[in-house]
RODO-2510 file (C-alpha; in nm, 4 decimals, decimal comma):
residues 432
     n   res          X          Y          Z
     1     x   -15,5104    -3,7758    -4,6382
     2     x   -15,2641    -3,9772    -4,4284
     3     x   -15,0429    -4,2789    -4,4648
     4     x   -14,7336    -4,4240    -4,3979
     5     x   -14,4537    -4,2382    -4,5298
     6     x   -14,2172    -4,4688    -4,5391
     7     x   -14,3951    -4,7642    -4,7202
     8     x   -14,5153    -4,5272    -4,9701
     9     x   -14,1931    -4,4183    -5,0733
    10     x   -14,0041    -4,7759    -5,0765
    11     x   -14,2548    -4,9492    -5,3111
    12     x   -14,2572    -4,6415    -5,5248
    13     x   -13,8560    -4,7183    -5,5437
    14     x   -13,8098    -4,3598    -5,4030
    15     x   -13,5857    -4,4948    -5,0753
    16     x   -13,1690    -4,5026    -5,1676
    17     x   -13,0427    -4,4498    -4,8011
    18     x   -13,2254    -4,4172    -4,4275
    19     x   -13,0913    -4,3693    -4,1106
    20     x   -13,2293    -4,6123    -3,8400
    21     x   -13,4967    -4,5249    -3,6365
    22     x   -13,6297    -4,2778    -3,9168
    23     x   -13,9473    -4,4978    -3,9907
    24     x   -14,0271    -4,5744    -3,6510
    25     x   -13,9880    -4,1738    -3,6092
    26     x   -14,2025    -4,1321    -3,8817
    27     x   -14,5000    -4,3554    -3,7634
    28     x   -14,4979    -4,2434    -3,3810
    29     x   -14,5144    -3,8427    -3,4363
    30     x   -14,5535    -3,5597    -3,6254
    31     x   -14,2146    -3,4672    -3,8002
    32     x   -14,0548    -3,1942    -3,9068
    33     x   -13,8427    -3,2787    -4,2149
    34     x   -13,7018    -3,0474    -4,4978
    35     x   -13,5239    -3,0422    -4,8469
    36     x   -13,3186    -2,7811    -4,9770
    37     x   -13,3391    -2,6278    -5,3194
    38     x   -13,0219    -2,4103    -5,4377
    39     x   -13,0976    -2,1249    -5,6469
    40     x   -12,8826    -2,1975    -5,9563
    41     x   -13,1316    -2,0744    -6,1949
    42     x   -13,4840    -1,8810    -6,2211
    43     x   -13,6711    -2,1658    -6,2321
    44     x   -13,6365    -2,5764    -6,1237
    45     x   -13,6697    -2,8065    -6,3736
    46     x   -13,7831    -3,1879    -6,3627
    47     x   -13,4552    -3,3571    -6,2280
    48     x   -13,5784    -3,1304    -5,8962
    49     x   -13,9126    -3,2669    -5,9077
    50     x   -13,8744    -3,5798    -5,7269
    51     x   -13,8046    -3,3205    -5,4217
    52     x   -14,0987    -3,1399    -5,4416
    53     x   -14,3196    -3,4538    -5,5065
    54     x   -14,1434    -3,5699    -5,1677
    55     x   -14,2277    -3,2959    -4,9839
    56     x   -14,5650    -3,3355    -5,1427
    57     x   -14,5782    -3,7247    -4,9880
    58     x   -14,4166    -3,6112    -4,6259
    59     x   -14,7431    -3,3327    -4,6237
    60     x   -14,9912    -3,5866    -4,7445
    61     x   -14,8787    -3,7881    -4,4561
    62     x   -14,9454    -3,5837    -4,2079
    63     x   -14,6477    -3,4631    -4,1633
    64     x   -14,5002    -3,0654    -4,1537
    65     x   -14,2926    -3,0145    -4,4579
    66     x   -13,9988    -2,6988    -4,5207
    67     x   -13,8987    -2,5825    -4,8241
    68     x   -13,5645    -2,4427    -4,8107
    69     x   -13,4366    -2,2192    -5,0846
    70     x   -13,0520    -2,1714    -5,0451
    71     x   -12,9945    -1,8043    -5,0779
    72     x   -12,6919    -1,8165    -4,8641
    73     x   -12,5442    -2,1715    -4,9828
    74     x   -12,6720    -2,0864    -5,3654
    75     x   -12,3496    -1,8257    -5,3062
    76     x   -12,1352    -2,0966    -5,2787
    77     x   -12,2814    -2,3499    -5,4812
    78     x   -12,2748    -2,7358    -5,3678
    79     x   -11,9709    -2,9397    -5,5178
    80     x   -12,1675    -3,2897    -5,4826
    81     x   -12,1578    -3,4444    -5,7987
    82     x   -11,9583    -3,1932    -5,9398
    83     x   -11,5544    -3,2436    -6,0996
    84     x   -11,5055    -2,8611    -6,1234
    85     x   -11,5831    -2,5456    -5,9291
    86     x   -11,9082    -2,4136    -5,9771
    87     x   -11,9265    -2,0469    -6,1373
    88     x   -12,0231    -1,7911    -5,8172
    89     x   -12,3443    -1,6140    -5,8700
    90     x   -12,4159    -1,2209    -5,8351
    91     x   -12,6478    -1,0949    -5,5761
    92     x   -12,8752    -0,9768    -5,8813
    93     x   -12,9148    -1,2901    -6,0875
    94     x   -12,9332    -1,4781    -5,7153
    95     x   -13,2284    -1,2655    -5,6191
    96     x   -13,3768    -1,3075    -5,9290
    97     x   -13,3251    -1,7421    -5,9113
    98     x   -13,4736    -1,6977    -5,5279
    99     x   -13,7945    -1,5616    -5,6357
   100     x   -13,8152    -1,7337    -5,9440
   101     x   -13,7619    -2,1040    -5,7219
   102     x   -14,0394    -2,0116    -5,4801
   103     x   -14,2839    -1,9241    -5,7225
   104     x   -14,1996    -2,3052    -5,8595
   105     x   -14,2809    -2,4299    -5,5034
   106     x   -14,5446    -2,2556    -5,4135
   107     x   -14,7202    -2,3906    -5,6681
   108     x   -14,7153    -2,7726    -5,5437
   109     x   -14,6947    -2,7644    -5,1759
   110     x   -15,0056    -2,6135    -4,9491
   111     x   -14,8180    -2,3545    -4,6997
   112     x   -15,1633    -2,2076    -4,5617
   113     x   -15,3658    -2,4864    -4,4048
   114     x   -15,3375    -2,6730    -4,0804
   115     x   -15,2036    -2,5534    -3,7537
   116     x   -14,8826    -2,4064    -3,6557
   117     x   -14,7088    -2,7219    -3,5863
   118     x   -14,8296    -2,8730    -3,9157
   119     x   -14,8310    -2,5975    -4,1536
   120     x   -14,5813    -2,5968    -4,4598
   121     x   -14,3318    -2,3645    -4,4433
   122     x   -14,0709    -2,1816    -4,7015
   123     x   -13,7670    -2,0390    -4,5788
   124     x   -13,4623    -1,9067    -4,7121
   125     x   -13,1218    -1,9687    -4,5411
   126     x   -12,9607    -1,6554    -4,5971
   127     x   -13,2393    -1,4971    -4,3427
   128     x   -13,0110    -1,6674    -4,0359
   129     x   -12,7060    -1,6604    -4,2553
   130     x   -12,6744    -1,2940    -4,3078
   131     x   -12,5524    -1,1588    -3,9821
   132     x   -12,2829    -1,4267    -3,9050
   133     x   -11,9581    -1,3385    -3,9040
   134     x   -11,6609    -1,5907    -3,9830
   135     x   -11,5013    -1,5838    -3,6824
   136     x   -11,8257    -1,6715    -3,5034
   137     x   -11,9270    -1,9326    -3,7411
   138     x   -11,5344    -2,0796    -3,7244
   139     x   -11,6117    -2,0702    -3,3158
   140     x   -11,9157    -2,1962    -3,2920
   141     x   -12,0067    -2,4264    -3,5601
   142     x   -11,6337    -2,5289    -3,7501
   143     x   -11,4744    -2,6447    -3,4080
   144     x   -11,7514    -2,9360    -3,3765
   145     x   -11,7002    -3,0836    -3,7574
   146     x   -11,3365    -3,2121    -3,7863
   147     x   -11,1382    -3,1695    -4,1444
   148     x   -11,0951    -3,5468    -4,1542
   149     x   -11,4615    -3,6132    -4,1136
   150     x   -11,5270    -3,3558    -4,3547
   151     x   -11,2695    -3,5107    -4,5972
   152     x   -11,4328    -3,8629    -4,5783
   153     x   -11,7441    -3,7391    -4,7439
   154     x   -11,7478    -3,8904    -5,0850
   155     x   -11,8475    -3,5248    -5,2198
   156     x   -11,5465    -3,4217    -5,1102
   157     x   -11,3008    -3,7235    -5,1591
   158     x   -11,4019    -3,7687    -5,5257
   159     x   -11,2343    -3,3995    -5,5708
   160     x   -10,8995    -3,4898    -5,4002
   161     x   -10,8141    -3,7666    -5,6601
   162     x   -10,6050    -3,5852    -5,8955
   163     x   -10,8225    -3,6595    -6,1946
   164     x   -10,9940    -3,2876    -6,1235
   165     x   -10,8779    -2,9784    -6,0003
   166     x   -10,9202    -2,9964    -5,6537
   167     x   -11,1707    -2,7931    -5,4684
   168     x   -11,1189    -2,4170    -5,3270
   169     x   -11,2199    -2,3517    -4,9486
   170     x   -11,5019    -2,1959    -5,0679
   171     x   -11,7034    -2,5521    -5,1952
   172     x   -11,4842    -2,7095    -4,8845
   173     x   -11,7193    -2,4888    -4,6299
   174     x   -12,0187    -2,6083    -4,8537
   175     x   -12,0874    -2,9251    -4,6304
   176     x   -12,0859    -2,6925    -4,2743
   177     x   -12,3489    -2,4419    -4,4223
   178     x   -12,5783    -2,6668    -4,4865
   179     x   -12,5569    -2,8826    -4,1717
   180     x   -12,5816    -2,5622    -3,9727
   181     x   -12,9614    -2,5321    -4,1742
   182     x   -13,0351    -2,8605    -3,9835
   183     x   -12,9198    -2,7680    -3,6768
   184     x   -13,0623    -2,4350    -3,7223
   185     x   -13,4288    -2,5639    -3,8260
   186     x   -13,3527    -2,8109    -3,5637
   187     x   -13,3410    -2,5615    -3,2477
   188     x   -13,6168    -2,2948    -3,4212
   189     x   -13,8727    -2,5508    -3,5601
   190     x   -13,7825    -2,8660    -3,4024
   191     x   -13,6882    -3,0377    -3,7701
   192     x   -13,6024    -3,3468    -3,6987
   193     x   -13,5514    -3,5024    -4,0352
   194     x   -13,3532    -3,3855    -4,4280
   195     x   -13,4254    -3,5603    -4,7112
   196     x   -13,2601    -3,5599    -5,0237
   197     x   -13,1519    -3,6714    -5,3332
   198     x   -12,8605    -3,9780    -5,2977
   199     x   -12,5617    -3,7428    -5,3946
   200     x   -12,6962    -3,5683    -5,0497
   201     x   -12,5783    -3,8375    -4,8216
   202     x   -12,3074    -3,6950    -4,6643
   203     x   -12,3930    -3,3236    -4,6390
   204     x   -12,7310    -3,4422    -4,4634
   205     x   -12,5318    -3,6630    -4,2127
   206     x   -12,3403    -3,3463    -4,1504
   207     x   -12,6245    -3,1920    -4,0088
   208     x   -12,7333    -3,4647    -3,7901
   209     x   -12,3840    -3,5258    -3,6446
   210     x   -12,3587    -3,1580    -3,6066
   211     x   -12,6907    -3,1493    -3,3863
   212     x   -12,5853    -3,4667    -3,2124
   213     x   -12,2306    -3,2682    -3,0876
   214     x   -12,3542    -2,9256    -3,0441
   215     x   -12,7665    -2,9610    -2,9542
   216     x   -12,7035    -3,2999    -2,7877
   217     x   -13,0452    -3,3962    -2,9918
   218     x   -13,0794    -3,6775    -3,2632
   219     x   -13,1711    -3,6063    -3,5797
   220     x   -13,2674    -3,8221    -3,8909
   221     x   -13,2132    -3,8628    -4,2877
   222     x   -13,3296    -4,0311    -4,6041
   223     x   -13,2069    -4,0037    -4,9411
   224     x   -13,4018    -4,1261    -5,2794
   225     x   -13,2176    -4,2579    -5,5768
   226     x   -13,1279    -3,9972    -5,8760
   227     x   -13,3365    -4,0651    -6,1439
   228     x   -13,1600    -4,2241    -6,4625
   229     x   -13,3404    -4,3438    -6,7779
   230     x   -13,2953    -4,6599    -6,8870
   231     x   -13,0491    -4,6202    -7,1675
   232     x   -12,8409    -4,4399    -6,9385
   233     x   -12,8370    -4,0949    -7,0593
   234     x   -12,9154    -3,8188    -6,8246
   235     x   -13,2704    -3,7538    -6,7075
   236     x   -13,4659    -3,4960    -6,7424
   237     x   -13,3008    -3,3136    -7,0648
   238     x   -13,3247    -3,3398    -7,4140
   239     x   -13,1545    -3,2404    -7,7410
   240     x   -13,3007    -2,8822    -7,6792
   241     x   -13,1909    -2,8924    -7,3140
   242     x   -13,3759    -2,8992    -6,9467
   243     x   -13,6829    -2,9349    -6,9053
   244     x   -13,8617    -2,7199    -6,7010
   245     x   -14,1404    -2,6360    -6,4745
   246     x   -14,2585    -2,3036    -6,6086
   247     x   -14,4358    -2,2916    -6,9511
   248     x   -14,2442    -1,9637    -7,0638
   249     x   -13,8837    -2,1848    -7,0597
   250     x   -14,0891    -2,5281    -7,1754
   251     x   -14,3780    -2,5335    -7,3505
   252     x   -14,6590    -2,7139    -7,2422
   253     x   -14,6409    -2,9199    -7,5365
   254     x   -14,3097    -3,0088    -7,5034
   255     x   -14,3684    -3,0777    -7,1991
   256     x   -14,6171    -3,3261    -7,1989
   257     x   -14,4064    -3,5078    -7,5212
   258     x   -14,1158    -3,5702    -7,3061
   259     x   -14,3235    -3,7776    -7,1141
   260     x   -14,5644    -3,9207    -7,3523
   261     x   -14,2210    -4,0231    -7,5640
   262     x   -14,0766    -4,2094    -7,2535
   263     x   -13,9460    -4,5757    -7,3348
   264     x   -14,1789    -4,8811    -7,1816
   265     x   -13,8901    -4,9570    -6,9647
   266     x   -13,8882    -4,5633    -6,7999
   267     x   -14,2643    -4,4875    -6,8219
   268     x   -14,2930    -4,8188    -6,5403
   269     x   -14,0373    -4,6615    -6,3460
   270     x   -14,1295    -4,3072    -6,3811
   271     x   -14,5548    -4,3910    -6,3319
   272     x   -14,4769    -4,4513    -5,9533
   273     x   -14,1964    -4,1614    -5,8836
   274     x   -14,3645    -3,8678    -6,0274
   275     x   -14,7432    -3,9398    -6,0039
   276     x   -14,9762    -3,9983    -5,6552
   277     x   -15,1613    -4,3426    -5,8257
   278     x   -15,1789    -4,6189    -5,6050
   279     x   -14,9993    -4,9230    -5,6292
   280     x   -15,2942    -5,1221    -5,7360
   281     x   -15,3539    -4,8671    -6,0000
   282     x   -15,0086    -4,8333    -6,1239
   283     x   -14,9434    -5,2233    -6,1168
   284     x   -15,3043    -5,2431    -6,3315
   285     x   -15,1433    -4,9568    -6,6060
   286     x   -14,8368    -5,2148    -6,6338
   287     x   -15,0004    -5,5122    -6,6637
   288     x   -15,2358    -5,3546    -6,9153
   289     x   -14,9062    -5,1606    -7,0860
   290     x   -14,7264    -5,4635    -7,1152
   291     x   -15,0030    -5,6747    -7,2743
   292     x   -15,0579    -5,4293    -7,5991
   293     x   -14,7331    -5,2267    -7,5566
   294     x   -14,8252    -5,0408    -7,9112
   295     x   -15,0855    -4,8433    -7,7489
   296     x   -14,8726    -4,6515    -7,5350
   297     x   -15,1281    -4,6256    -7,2462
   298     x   -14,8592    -4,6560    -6,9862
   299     x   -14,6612    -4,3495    -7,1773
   300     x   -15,0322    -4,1477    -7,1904
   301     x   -15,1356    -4,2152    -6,8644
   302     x   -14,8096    -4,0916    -6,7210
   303     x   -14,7962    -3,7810    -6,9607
   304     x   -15,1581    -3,6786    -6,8187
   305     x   -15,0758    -3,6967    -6,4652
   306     x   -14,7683    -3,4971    -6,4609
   307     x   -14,8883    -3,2609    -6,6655
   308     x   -15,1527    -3,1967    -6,5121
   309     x   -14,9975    -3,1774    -6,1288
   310     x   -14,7587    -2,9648    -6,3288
   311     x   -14,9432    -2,7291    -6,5746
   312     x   -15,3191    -2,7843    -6,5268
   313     x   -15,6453    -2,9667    -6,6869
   314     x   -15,6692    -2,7240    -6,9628
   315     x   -15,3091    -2,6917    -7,0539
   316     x   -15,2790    -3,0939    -7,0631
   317     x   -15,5663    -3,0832    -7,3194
   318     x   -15,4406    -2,8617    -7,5331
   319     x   -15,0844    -3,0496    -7,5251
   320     x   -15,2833    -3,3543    -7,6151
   321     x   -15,4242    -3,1934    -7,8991
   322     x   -15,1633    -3,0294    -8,0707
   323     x   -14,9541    -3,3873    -7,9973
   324     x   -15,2379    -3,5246    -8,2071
   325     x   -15,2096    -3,2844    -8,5203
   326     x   -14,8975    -3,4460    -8,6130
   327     x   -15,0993    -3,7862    -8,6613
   328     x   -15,4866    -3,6780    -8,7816
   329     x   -15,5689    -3,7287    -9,1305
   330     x   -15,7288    -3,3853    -9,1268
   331     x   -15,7061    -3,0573    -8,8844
   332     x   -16,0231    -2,8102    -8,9632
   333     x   -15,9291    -2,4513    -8,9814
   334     x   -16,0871    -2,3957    -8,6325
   335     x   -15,7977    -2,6616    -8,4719
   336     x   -15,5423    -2,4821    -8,6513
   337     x   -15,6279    -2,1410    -8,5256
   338     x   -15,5674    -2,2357    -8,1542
   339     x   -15,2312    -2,2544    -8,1528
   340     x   -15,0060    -1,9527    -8,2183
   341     x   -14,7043    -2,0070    -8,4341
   342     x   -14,4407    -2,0316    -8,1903
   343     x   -14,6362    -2,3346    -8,1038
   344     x   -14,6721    -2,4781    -8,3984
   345     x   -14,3524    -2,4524    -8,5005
   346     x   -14,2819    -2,6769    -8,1452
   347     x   -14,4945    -2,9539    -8,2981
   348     x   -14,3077    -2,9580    -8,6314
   349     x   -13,9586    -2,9481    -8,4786
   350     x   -13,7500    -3,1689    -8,6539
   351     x   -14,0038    -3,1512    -8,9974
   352     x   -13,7884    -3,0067    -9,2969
   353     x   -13,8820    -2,6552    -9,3834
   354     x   -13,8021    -2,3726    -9,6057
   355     x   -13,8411    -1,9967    -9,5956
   356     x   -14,0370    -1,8123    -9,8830
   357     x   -14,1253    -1,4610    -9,9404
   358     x   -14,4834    -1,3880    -9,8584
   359     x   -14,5302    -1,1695   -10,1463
   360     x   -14,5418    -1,4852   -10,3505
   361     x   -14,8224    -1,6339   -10,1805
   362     x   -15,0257    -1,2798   -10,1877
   363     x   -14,9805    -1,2320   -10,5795
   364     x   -15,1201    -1,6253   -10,5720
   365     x   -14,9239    -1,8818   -10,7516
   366     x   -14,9789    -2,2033   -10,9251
   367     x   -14,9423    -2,5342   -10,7367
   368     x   -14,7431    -2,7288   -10,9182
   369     x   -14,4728    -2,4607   -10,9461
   370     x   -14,5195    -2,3765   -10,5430
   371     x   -14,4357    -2,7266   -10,4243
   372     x   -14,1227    -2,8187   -10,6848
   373     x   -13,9630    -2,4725   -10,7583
   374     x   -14,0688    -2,2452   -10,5049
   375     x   -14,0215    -2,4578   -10,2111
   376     x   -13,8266    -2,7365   -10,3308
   377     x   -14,0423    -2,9811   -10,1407
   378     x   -14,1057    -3,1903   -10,4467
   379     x   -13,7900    -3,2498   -10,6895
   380     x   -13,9844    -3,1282   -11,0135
   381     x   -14,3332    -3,0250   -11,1675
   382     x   -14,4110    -3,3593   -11,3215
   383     x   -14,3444    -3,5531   -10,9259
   384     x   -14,5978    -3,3142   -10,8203
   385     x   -14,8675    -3,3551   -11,0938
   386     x   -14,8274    -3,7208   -11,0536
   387     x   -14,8354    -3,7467   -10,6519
   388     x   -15,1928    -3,4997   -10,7221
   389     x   -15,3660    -3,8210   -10,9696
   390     x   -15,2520    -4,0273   -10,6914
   391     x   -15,3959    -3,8257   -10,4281
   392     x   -15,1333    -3,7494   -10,1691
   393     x   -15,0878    -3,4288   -10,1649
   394     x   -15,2390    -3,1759    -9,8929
   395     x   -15,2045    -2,8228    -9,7204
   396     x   -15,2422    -2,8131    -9,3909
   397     x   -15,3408    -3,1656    -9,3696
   398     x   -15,6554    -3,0874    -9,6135
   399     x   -15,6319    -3,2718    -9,9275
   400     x   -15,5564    -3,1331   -10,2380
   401     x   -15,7597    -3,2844   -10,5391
   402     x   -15,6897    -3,0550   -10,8472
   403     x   -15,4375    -2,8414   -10,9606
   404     x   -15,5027    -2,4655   -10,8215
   405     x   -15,3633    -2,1703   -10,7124
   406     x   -15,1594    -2,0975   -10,3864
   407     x   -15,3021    -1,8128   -10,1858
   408     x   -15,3557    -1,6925    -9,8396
   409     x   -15,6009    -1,8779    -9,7457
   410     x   -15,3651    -2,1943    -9,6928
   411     x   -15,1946    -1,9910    -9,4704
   412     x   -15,1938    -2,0782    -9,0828
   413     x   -15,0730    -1,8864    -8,7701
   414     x   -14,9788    -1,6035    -8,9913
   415     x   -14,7105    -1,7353    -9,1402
   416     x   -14,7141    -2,1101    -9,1760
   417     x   -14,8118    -2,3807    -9,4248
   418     x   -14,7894    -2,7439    -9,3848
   419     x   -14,7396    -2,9062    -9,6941
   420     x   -14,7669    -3,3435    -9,7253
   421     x   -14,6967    -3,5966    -9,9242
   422     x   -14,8388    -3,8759    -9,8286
   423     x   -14,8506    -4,0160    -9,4336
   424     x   -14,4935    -3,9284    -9,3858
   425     x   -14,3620    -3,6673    -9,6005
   426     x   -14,3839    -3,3255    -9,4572
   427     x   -14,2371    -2,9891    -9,5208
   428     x   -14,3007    -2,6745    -9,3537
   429     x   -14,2920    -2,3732    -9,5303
   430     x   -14,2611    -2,0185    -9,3335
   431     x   -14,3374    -1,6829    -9,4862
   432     x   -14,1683    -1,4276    -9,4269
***
């Protein structure tokens, strides 16, 4: 598949900053362009997937994407965006983050087909960065950047204003590593282009004005836009924190509900960054979206495709149907018994819930006293007999009819029960 990089990315909204000539570049040759990932944890979570969908785009355009994981700058972490000094990593947990990000990465972007000039490739930094000493890099790469032009870079300037702490040497040199990766993938792989997120600007303008004085070559940059939601709080986390890429840090499930809960004003924004629908198509989902907003097709649609690029087919149907157990008027035994109890107990986050000893549930007890005295769900014996004549009770979404006894066969994933009242009124009871 091959189109035009360029327009792809600026009526998906993905283009913040681009140097001239990078689109005519672009649509006269095969380039070379790369975006760097910094290994501050084991994993990369979704505010890092607009970078791998780019380098996604920049393959699917014919084009010869790198993937470079920062195992040399990840030691001195990037200050851009930040107001205080990053924590410094060990070698150990840095190792670990390395491996960890280009498992993530590997996973999106195809580094075995095509040719040697168009082939995908993953690097890490500290492979060239290992064996230079400071007074060589000082020589041969610090006396071409000058401190003012260094100190001009917003990154930098923003940490000078005596609101903050200042910034040690250490961030300071930040800027010069990572334009030495240009110029370095520049004279190994001719790279001609960086892209980035916008808060990249002026470390990727390093590296071209470091190949311009020490290569004599010309190299190129484009930045995207960081992604905000629309009510201005940060993207990509939640109440329970990041969320990520791997489905042993965030569940499938939750997963797929971060997107599927997206407001109408984020899911049109967010339809055209993070999934590869056309423009017709995507204009088509809005206009549909915004004609019976209450059906959330826009929010679905978006959920499936990311999850799916992300997770799989079979992992985005079984989000979709454990989503859907919060809302069905019944769930048959055989439903239940496909989801283990940590995952359950992801669905009913937020639902009220109580422990109780099992032992009360294996002697059997009556119903009335299990949901008013036992569990407290139901304020007293008499609220319970009257919500059962008025038919709103249930277990496990199964409604209950007649007063009976509580025993382990209302059980679910071991240790679960689901008890209702009404639409609305859930409690979750765990044995233990």
């Amino acid at each position: 598949m091959s189109y035009d990089f360029v327009n792809e990315l600026r009526w998906r909204g993905m283009i913040h900053d681009i140097m001239p000539d990078t689109e005519e570049l672009l649509n006269k040759e095969t380039v070379t362009g790369y975006i760097g990932f910094d290994p501050t944890a084991d994993s990369l979570h979704i505010g890092s997937l607009v970078q791998i969908i780019l380098l996604m785009h920049l393959q699917r355009s014919g084009h010869r994407p790198v993937a470079l994981v920062g195992g040399a700058t990840g030691m001195i972490g990037d200050p851009s965006g930040k107001s205080s000094e990053r924590n410094l990593l060990t070698q150990e947990i840095l190792d670990k983050n390395i491996k960890g990000v280009k498992n993530v990465i590997s996973r999106f972007i195809d580094f075995e087909s095509g040719d040697e000039s168009t082939r995908a490739v993953l690097v890490n930094n500290y492979d060239w960065m290992k064996e230079f000493s400071l007074i060589d890099f000082a020589r041969d790469i610090g006396k071409h950047i000058t401190v003012n032009y260094m100190m001009a870079k917003d990154s930098v300037k923003k940490r000078f204003t005596g609101e903050v702490d200042g910034m040690s040497f250490t961030e300071f040199t930040y800027q010069l590593f990572q334009g030495y990766d240009f110029l370095h993938l520049y004279e190994t792989m001719g790279c001609k282009l960086q892209i980035g997120g916008s808060d990249q600007w002026g470390n990727i303008t390093t590296g071209t004005e470091l190949i311009r004085r020490k290569a004599g070559g010309k190299a190129y940059a484009l930045t995207t836009p960081l992604v905000t939601k629309a009510d201005g709080t940060k993207f990509g986390k939640t109440e329970s924190g990041n969320i990520w890429l791997d489905a042993d840090k965030t569940s499938v499930y939750q997963f797929y509900q971060f997107w599927f809960n997206a407001t109408d004003a984020d899911a049109e924004n967010w339809i055209k960054i993070f999934t590869f629908l056309d423009k017709e198509t995507c204009e088509q989902l809005i206009e549909e979206h915004n004609q019976d907003a209450g059906r959330r097709s826009l929010q679905k649609r978006l959920a499936e495709e990311v999850t799916v690029m992300v997770h799989g087919k079979e992992a985005y149907e079984t989000a979709v149907e454990a989503s859907q157990i919060l809302f069905s008027k019944t769930v048959t035994p055989e439903q239940w018994n496909k989801f283990d109890k940590a995952t359950l107990l992801e669905i009913f986050e937020g639902v009220p819930q109580v422990e109780v000893d099992r032992k009360v549930v294996a002697n059997g007890i009556d119903l009335v006293q299990f949901f008013a005295e036992t569990t407290g769900f139901l304020k007293s014996n008499s609220e319970v007999r009257r919500a059962l004549k008025e038919n709103s009770l249930s277990i496990n979404k199964n409604k209950i009819t007649e007063e009976r006894a509580i025993n382990e066969d209302d059980i679910i994933a071991g240790d679960l029960m689901l008890l209702q009242r009404g639409k609305r009124n859930k409690f979750l009871v765990i044995l233990k």
